[in-house]
Backbone bond lengths (Angstrom), bond angles and torsions (degrees), N, CA, C in turn:
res aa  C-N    CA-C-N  psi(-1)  N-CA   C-N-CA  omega(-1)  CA-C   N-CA-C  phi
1 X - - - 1.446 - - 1.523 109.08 -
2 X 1.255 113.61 156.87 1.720 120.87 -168.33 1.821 95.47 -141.50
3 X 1.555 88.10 133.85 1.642 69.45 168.79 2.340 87.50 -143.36
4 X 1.520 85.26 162.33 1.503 103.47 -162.15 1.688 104.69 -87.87
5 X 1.366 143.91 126.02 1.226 143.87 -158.70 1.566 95.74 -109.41
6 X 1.416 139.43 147.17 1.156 146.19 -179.00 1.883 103.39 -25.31
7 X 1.337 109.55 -61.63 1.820 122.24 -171.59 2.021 100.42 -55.97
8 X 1.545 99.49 -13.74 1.573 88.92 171.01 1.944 103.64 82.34
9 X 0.986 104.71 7.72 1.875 119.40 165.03 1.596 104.78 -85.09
10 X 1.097 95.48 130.87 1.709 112.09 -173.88 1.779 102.32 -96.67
11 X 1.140 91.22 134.10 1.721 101.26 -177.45 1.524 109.68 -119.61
12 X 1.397 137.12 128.34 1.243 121.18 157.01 1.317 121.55 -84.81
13 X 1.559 106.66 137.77 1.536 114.93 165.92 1.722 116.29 -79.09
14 X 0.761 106.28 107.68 1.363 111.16 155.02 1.604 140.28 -63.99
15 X 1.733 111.95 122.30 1.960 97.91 -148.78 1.661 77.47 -147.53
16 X 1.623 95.86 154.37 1.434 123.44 -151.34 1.418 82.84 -142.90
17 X 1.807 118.30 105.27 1.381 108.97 -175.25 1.858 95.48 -111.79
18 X 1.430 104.01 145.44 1.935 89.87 177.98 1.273 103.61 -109.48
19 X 0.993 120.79 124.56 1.689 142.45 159.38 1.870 113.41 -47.08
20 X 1.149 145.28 114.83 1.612 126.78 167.90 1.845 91.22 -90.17
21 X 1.173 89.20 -170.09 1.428 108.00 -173.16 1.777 111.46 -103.78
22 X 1.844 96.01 11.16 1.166 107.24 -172.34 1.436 98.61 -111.35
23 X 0.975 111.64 9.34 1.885 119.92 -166.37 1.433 113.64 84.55
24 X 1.728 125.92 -15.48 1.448 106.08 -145.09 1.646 92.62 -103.83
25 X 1.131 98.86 156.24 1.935 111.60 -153.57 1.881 99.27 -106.60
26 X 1.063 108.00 149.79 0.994 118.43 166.71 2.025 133.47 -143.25
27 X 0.952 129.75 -178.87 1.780 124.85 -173.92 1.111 75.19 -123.82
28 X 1.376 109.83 116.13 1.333 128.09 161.47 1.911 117.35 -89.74
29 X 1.463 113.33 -39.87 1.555 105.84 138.74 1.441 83.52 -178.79
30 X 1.356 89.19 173.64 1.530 119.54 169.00 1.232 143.31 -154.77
31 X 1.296 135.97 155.30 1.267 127.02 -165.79 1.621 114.55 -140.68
32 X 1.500 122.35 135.57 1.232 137.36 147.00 2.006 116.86 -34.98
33 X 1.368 120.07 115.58 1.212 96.70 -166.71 1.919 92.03 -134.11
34 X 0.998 97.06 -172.65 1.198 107.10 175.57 1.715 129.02 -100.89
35 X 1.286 105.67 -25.06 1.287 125.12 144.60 1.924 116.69 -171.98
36 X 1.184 115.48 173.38 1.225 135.98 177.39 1.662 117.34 -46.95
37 X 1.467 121.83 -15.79 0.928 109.15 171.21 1.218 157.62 -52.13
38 X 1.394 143.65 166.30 1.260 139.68 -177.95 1.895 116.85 -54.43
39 X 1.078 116.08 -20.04 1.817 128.58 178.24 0.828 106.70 -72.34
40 X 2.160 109.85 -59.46 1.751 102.84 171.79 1.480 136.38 -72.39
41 X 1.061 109.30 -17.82 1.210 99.60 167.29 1.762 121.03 -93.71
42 X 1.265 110.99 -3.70 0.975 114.25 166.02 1.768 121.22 -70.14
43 X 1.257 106.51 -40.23 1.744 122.02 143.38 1.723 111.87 -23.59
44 X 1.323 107.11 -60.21 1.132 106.71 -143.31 1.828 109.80 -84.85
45 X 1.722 93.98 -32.53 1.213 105.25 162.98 1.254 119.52 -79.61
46 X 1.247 143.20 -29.73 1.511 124.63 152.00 1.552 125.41 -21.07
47 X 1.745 94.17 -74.06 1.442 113.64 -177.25 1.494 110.96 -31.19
48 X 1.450 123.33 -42.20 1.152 144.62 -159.57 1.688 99.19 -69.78
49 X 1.674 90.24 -66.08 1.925 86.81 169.77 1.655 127.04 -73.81
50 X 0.961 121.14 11.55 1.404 153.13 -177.48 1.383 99.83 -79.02
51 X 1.492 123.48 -64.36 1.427 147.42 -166.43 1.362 107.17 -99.03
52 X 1.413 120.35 29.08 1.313 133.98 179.65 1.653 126.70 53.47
53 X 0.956 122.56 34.40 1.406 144.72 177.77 1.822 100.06 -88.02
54 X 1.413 130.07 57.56 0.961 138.89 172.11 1.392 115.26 -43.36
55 X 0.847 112.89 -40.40 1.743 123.22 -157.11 1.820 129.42 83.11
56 X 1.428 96.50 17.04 1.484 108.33 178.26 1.552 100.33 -54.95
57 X 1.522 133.84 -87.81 0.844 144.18 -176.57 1.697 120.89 -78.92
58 X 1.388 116.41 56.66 1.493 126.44 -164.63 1.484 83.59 -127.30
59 X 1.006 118.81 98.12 1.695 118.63 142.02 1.007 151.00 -33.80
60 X 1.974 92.27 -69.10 1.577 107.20 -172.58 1.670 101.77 -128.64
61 X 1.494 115.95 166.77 1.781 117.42 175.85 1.606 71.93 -142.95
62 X 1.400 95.63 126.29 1.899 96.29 147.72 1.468 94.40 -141.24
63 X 1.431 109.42 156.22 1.498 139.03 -157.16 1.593 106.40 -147.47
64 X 1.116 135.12 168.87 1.580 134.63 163.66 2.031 78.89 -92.73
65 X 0.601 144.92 128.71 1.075 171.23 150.69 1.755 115.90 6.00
66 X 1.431 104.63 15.46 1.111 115.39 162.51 1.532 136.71 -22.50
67 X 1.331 129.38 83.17 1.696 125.20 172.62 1.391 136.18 -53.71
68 X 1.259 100.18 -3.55 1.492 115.24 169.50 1.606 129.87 -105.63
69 X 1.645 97.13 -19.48 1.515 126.63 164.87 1.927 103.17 -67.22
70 X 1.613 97.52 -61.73 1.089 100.85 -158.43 1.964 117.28 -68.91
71 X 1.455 99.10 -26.90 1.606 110.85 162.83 1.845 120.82 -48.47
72 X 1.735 89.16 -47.01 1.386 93.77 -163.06 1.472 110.25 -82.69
73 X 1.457 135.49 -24.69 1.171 144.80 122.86 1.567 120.31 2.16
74 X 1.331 94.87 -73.28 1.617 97.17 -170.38 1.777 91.38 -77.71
75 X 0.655 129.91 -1.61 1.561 118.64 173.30 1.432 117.83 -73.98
76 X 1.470 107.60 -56.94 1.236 114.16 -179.29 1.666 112.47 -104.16
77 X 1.630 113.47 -9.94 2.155 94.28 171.07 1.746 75.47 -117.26
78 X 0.850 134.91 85.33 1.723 122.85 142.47 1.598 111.99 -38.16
């Protein structure tokens, strides 16, 4: 998602959706960033293990193929 700031500069939000095993979806959080990179989302996935999102019972990560997703990932779920 992108959203447009008064100056007309496009920002992506960055969003962490959780899947149950029941189908039903949830926003697990998200953030306004400055760009797509590996820092911000490394932010974002912290926060996540921060708020106890260990990764015990985490299955799956899918992404469009993000390199800054996928860095910050292996940082914090090795």
């Amino acid at each position: 998602m992108h959203v447009k700031e008064v100056n007309i500069k496009s920002r992506p939000i960055l969003v962490a959706l959780g899947v149950k095993s029941d189908g039903s979806k949830h926003i697990s959080t998200f953030k306004l960033a400055k760009s797509e990179s590996e820092a911000e989302w490394l932010g974002l996935v912290n926060d996540l293990y921060r708020r106890r999102l260990k990764g015990l019972k985490l299955n799956l990560i899918i992404s469009d193929n993000c390199g800054g997703l996928k860095g910050a990932i292996n940082d914090v779920y090795p």
